[in-house]
N, C-alpha and C positions, 0 to 999 in steps of 0.2 A: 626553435627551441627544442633541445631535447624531451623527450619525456622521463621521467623522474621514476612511475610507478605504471600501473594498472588497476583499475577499479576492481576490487574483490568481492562487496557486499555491499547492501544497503542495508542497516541494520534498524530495527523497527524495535524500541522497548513496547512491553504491554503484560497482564497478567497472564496470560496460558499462550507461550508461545505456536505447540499443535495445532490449536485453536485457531488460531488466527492466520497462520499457514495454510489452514484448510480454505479461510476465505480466498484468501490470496491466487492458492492453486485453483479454484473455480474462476477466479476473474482472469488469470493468465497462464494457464495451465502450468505445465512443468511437473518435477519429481520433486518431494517431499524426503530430505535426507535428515533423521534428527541427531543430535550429536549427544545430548544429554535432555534429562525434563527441563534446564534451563535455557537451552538454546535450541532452534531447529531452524535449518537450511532450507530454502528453497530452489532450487535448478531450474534456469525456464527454460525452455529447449531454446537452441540455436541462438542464445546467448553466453559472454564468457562471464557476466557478473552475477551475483545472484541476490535476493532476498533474503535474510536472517531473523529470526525473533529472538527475541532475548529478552528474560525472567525480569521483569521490576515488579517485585512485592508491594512497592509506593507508588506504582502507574498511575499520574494522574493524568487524565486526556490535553490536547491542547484546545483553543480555543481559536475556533475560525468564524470570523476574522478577529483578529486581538484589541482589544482597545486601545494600543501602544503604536499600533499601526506597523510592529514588526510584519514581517513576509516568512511566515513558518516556512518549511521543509514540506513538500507535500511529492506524489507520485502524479505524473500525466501519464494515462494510460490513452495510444490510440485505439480508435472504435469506427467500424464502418461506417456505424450512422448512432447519435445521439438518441433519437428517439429508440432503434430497437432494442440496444445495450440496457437502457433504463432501468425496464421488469427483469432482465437479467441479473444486475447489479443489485437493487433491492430485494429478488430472492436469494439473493447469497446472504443478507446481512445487511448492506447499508443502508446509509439515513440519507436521502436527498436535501442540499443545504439552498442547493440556487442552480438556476440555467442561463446561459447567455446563448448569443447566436453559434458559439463555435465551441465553446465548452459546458461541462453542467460541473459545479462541487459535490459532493457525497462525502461524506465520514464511514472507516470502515467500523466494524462492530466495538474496537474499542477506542475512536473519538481523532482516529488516525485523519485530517486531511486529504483527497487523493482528487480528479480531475480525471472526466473523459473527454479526449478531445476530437473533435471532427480532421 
């Protein structure tokens, strides 16, 4: 099958786009390019897609896990090792939700889903 397009962004609403970019660029480095105070880019290196945030004045967080039993949008980030990543990730910002053997959940600072996995 041909392909159609190319992944250009992952776009993440939330109240301070900068903000939240910054978490971001600490969990997976990269360049921080802002386009206006409602939108800012993120560049990971030696990737062609990138991160975006983008202004909601009405940002309300999601909820992990749903009681509807939907399967939210979330980010797997891989990590060397689960345990050394952990105090990493929690000094940037996140809230530790669960761990299993090969993955742990975390919420970024504001209420985002995301996944490190072994």
């Amino acid at each position: 099958m041909a392909r159609i397009g190319t992944l250009h962004s992952y776009v993440l609403d939330c109240p301070d786009p900068r903000a939240l970019a910054e978490f971001y660029r600490g969990l997976l480095g990269g360049e921080i390019q802002e386009d206006d105070e409602d939108w800012v880019d993120l560049v990971i290196d030696g990737q062609g897609a990138k991160l975006a945030f983008q202004q909601s004045p009405g940002y309300v967080a999601p909820t992990w896990p749903s009681d509807d039993g939907d399967q939210q949008a979330h980010l797997d980030i891989r990590v060397a090792s689960l345990a050394a990543a952990h105090d990493d990730v929690l000094a940037l910002g996140a809230r530790h939700l669960e761990s299993h053997d090969s993955f742990r959940v975390y919420l970024d600072p504001v209420g985002h889903p995301f996944c490190t996995v072994a």
